[in-house]
N, C-alpha and C positions, 0 to 999 in steps of 0.2 A: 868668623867661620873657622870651624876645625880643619887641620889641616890632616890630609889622610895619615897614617903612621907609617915608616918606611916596612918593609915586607922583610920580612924575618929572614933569615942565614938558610938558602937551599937546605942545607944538611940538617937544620934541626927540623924544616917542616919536612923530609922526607921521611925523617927518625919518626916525628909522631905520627906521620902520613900510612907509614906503615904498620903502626900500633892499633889506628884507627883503623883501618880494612882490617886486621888479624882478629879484632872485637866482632864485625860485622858480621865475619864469616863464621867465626863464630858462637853466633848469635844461634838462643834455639828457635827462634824463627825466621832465620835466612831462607832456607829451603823455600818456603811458604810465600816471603815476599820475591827471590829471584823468581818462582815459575808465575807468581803474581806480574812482575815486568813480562817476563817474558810471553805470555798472554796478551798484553798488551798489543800484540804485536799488529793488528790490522787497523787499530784507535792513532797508533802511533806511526803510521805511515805519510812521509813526510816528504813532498816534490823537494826540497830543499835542502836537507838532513842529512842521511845514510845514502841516498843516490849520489851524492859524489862519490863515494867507493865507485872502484872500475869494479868490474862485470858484478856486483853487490846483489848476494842470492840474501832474503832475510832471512830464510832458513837455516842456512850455512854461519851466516855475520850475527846472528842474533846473541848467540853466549861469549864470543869474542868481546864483543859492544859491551854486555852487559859486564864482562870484569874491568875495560876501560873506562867506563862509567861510574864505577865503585873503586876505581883509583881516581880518578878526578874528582870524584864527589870526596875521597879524604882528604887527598890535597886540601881543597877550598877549607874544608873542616878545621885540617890541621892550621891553615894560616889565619883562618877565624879565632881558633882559639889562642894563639899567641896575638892576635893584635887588635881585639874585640870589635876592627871594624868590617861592617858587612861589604862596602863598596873594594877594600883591600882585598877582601878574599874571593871577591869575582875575579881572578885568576883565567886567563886568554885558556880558553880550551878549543879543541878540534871542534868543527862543525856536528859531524857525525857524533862524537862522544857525545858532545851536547846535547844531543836529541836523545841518545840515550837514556841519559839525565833526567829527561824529562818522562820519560816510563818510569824511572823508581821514583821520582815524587808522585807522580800521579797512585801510589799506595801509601797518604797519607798515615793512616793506621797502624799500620803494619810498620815502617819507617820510623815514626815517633814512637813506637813502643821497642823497636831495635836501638836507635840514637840514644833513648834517655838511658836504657839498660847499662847504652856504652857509654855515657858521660860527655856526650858532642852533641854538636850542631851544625846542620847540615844548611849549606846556605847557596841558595839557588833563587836569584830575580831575574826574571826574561829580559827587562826593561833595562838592566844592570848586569848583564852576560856579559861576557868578552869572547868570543868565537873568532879570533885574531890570533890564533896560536901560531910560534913561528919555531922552527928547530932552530934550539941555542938560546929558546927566552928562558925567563925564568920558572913556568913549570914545566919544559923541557928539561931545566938542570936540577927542579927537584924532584919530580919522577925519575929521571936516570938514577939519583942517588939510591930513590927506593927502592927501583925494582928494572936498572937497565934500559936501557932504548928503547924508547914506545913504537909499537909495532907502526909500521909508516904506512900500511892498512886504512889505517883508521884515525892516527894524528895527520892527516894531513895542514901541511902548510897552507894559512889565509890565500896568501894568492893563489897557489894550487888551486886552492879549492873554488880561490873566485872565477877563476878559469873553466872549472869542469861546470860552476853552475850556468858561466853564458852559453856552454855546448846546450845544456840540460833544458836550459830554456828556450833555444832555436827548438830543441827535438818537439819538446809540449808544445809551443805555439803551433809547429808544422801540424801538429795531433789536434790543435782546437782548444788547448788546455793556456790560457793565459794567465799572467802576473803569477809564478812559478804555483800553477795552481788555485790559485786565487780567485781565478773566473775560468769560463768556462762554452764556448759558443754552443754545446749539443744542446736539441730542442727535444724532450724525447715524448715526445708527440709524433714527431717526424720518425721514419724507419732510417734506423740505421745499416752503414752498409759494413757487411762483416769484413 
């Protein structure tokens, strides 16, 4: 069995981390795939996700997310490309980021013709996530290199976050909405009471 490769020097994945977002942004079809994510936005509504933000309006958090989402998606990028392995480059992100993440892959298209433009790869498995980010891990210390202190908004810390999702799920269950959405007791046959 291979053994995973150690993870590259903070400083060089934040150096190429921010190479790779300046390409994206770049890109002459960014425009086209961010208001692509960000459209997204009723598909990608998620009991588990962006509700751990406190008072979290989607309206308000949606282009926030989506430039945290495209620093975390170069991270991974960058550390994929210094160590060709995919499992190394699932890199511990925010909860909430992550679901971001998951709006700009869902514009497969558009994505693979921005990536290849820029010469990366973008590497996102559900199954192979880490949403264990901790302030002081290692893509805490190479985002700071690249671009400062990630807004604490939206990196929330794993336990934080596993905290706000047991509030999250007493409130659903009280509501009828069970396994953080997952099920659901309403018959809607039956009238609902407003």
């Amino acid at each position: 069995m291979n053994a995973t490769p150690s993870l590259p020097a903070p400083e060089k994945v934040a150096g190429r981390a921010q190479e790779i977002l300046s390409a994206i942004l770049a890109d002459p079809e960014f425009d086209a795939f961010a208001a692509a994510s960000l459209k997204y936005d009723e598909d990608w509504s998620c009991f588990a996700g962006a509700p751990v933000i406190s008072r979290y309006n989607q309206e308000a958090d949606k282009t926030p997310l989506l430039n945290e989402g495209l620093r975390a998606l170069s991270l991974k990028a960058a550390v994929f490309e210094m160590t060709g392995d995919e499992q190394a480059s699932e890199i511990p992100i925010a909860i909430p980021v992550d679901e971001m993440t998951h709006a700009m892959i869902a514009q497969p298209r558009l994505l693979a013709r921005i990536t290849q433009r820029a010469g990366i790869q973008v590497i996102h498995q559900t199954d192979q996530e880490h949403t264990d980010y901790q302030t002081g891990d290692y893509t805490h210390q190479a985002y700071k290199l690249a671009w400062g202190d990630p807004p604490e908004r939206y990196w929330i810390d794993h336990e934080e976050a596993q905290r706000r999702l047991d509030i999250l799920r007493e409130k659903y269950e009280a509501a009828g909405f069970l396994n953080m959405g997952q099920a659901h007791v309403i018959d809607f046959g039956e009238l609902v009471a407003a």
